[in-house]
C-alpha positions in Angstrom: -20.8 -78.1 -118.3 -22.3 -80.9 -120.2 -18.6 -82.7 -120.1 -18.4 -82.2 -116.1 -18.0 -85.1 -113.8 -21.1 -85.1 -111.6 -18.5 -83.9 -109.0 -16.9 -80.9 -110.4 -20.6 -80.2 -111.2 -21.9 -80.2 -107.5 -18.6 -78.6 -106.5 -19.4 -75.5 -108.9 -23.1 -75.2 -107.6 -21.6 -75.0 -104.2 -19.3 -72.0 -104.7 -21.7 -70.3 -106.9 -24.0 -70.7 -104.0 -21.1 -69.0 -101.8 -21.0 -66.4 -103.9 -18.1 -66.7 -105.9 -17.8 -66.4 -109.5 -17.1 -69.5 -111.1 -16.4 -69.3 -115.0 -15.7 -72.3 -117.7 -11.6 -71.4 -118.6 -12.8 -70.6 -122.3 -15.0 -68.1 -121.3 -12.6 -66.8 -119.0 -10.4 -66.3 -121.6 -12.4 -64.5 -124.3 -13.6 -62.1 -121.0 -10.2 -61.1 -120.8 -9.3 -60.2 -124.0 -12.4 -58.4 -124.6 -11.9 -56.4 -121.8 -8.2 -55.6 -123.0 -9.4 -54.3 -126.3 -11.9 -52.1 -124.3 -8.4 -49.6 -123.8 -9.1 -46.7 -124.7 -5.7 -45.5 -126.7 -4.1 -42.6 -126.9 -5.2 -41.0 -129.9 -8.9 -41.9 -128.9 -8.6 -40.7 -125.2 -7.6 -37.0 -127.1 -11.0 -37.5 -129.3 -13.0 -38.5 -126.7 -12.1 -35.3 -124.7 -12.5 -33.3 -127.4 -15.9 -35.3 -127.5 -16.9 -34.1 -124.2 -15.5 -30.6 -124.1 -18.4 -30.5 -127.5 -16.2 -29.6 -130.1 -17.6 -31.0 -133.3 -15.8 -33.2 -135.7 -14.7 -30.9 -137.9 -13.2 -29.0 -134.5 -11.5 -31.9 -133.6 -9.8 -32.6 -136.4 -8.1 -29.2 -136.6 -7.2 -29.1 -133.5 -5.9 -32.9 -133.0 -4.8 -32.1 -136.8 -6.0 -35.4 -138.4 -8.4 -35.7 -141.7 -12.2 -34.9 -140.4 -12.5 -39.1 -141.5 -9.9 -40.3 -139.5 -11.8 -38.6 -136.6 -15.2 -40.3 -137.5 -13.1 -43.6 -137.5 -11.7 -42.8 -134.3 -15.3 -41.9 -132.5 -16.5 -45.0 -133.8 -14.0 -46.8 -132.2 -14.1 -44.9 -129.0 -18.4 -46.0 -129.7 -17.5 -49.7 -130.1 -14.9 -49.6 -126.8 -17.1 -48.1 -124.4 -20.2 -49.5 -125.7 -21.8 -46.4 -126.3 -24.7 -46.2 -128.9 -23.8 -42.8 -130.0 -22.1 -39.4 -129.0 -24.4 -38.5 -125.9 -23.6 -42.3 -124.4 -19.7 -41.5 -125.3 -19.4 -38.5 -123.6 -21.5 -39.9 -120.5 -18.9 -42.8 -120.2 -16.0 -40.9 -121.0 -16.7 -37.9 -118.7 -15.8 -40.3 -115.6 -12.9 -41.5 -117.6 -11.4 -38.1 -117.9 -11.1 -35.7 -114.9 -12.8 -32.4 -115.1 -9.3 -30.5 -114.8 -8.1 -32.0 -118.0 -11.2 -31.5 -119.5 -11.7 -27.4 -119.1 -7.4 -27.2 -119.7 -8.5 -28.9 -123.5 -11.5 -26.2 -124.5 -10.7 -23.1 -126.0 -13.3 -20.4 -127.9 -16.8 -20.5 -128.1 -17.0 -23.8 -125.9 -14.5 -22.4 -123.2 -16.9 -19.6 -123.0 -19.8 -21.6 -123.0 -18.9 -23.1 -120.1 -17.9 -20.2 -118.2 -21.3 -18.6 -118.3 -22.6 -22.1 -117.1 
């Protein structure tokens, strides 16, 4: 704002003061792309269910057959994505991400039955 003409700068108070979100076009720009990386991909949409259905890591990685450290880098980047300080944060964000259907269809064992007597 410090290289706006005193017009464009009056003109942005005014439809600030309207409500509307005004934005410089750089910042704009890195919003955007930030908010494209926060996709979730495939891979880490099957961890994070198996996230919230409570399977451990070691669980998921047996069942989503990947290394047990290939799962911890893929919760971390689930973490980073959804801006959640830990596993507790995760699973509250992803639970509205993932519909309850999908979520009891994943479970299986001790956690299926868990949830049953719930």
């Amino acid at each position: 704002m410090k290289e706006a003409e005193p017009a464009q700068l009056w003109d942005t108070v005014r439809r600030v003061f309207a409500g509307e979100l005004v934005l410089p076009p750089g910042v704009s720009d890195k919003l955007s792309a930030c908010m494209a990386q926060s996709e979730l991909s495939q891979r880490e949409m099957q961890v994070l269910r198996q996230l919230c259905a409570g399977d451990s890591n070691k669980e998921i990685a047996q069942k989503v057959y990947l290394s047990e450290s290939t799962v911890k880098f893929y919760i971390k980047n689930v973490y980073k994505k959804l801006g959640a300080a830990g596993r507790t944060a995760a699973v509250a964000s992803g639970a509205a991400r993932i519909s309850k259907d999908h979520l009891t269809s994943q479970g299986s064992g001790k956690n299926a039955a868990a949830r049953s007597k719930r």
